[in-house]
N, C-alpha and C positions, 0 to 999 in steps of 0.2 A: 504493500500500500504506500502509494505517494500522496506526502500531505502539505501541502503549500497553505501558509498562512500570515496573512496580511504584509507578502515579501515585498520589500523595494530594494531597489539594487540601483545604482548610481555612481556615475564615473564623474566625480567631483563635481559642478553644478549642474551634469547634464542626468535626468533621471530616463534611465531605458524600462524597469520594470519600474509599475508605481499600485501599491498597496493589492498584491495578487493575492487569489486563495481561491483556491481547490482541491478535488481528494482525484488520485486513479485508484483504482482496487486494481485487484490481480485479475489477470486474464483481461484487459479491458485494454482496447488502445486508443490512445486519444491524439487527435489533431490537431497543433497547432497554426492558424494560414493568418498571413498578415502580408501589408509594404515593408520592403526591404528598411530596416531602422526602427521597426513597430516595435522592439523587442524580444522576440524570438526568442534567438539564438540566447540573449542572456539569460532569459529565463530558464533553459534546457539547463546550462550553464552554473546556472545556481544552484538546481536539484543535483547538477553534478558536482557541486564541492566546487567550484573551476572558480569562480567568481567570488568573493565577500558580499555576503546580504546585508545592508543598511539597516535595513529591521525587518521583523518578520522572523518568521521559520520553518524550517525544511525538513522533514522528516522521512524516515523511509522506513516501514514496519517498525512505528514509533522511537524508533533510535533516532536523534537530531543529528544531520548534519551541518558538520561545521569548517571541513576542510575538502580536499580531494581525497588526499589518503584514507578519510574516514569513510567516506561516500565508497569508493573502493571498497575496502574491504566489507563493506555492509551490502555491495551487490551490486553497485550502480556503475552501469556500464555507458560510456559515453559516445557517440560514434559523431565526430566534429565534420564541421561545412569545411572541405577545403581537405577532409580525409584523414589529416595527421599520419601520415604515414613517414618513415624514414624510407628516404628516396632512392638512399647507398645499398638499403637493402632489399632480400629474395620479397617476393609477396608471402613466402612460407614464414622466411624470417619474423617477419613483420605480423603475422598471426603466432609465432613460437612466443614471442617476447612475453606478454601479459600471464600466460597460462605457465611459461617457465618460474617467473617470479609468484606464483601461486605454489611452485615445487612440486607440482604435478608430475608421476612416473612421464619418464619419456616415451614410452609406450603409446600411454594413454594422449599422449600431446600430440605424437606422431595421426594418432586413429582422428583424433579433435580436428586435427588441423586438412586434412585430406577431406574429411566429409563437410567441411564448411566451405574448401575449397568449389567439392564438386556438387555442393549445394548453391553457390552464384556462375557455374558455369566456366569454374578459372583451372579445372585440376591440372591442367597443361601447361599452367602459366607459372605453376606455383616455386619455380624456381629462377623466375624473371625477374630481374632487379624492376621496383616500384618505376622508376625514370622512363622504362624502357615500355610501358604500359599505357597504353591511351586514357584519359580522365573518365572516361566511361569505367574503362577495368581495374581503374583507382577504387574508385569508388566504389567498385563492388570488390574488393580485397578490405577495406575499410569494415564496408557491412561484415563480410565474413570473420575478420577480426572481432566485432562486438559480438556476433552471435557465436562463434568459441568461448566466448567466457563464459557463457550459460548464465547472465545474473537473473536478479531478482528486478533488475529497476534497465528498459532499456533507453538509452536516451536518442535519437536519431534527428541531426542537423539536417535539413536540406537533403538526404540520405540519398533521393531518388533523383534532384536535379540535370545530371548530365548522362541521365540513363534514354536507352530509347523505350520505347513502351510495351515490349515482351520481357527486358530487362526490370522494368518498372514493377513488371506485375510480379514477375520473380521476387523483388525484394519486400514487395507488401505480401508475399505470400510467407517468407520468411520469417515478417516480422509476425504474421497474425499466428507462425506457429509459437513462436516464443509467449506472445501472450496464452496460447492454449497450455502453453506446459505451465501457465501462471505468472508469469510477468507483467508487469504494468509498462504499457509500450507508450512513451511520448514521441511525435512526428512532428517535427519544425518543418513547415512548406508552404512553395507558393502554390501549388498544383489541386486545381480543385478535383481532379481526380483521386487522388492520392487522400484528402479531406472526406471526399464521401464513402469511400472505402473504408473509414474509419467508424469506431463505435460511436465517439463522439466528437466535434465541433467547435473548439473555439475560435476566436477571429481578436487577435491584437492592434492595435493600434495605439503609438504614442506611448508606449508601455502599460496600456491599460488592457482587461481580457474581458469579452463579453460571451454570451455564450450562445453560439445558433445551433448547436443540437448537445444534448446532455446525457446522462444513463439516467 
């Protein structure tokens, strides 16, 4: 369960979120679509630890968070606009990393990493340096990355942006299985496809959240 309440977030006099609050349960995915600067992204951001909350609070299966690292380790997986990936390395690489520092058997990382692979459609790829990869197959080495870690909380920038639209449906099909196995899935986008295919609806603007479809 994600529970946002009363957060503002603010990069010295400029406010991007202002006074949020809402819950996701598990298994539920929810939408967020707005103008590029509505907010978004900080808001994904703050439920990811990434950001300092001005006031308010952030919870995740009632544990507060307050940093990255703690957000981490309580399950909140983050999947950032622009991919985050290191560029120097494999797309394998770059899925090993998070589930290595979990001290996960190798085994087990090797099976993780190959089926997330060939769950976006990359298991061919997966020893390609990130560089060498079009922004389309960034992108979806990104998603494959968040959904290896198996959390509890997922978070998804812009996730689908530079996908085409059998790619697209691929990665909402992904995410809608991580909310079946119980994940609370939040979507940052512009795409009002990617919005209705969701359970619920909200619509930012200005750092404020209104709500056009609800649970």
């Amino acid at each position: 369960m994600i529970s946002v309440s009363e957060v503002t977030v603010a990069y010295g006099d400029l406010v991007a979120v202002a006074d949020v609050s809402f819950e996701v349960p598990p298994g539920f995915v929810l939408a967020v679509s707005g103008p590029s600067g509505a907010g978004k992204s900080s808001l994904l951001w703050a439920i990811a630890g990434a950001v300092p909350v001005k006031s308010g609070q952030v919870e995740v299966d009632g544990r507060v968070i307050t940093d990255r690292p703690r957000a981490a380790a309580h399950g909140v997986v983050l999947i950032p606009q622009g991919n985050g990936l290191a560029r120097v390395l494999t797309a394998r690489e770059n899925l090993s990393m998070p589930l290595l520092a979990d001290r996960k058997p190798t085994e087990e990382v090797d099976r993780v990493i190959e089926e997330a692979l060939t769950s976006v459609g990359l298991l061919d790829s997966g020893d390609h340096l990130v560089e060498e990869l079009s922004g389309g197959e960034q992108q979806r080495v990104a998603v494959a990355r968040g959904i290896a870690q198996q959390g509890r909380v997922i978070l998804a920038d812009e996730s689908t942006s530079e996908l085409d639209s059998s790619n697209r449906e691929r990665v909402l099909d992904l995410l809608r299985t991580q909310a079946d196995r119980g994940a609370a899935v939040v979507i940052a986008t512009h795409d009002p496809t990617v919005a209705e295919a969701a359970d619920g609806h909200a619509l930012m603007d200005e750092g404020r959240l209104t709500w056009v479809r609800r649970l």
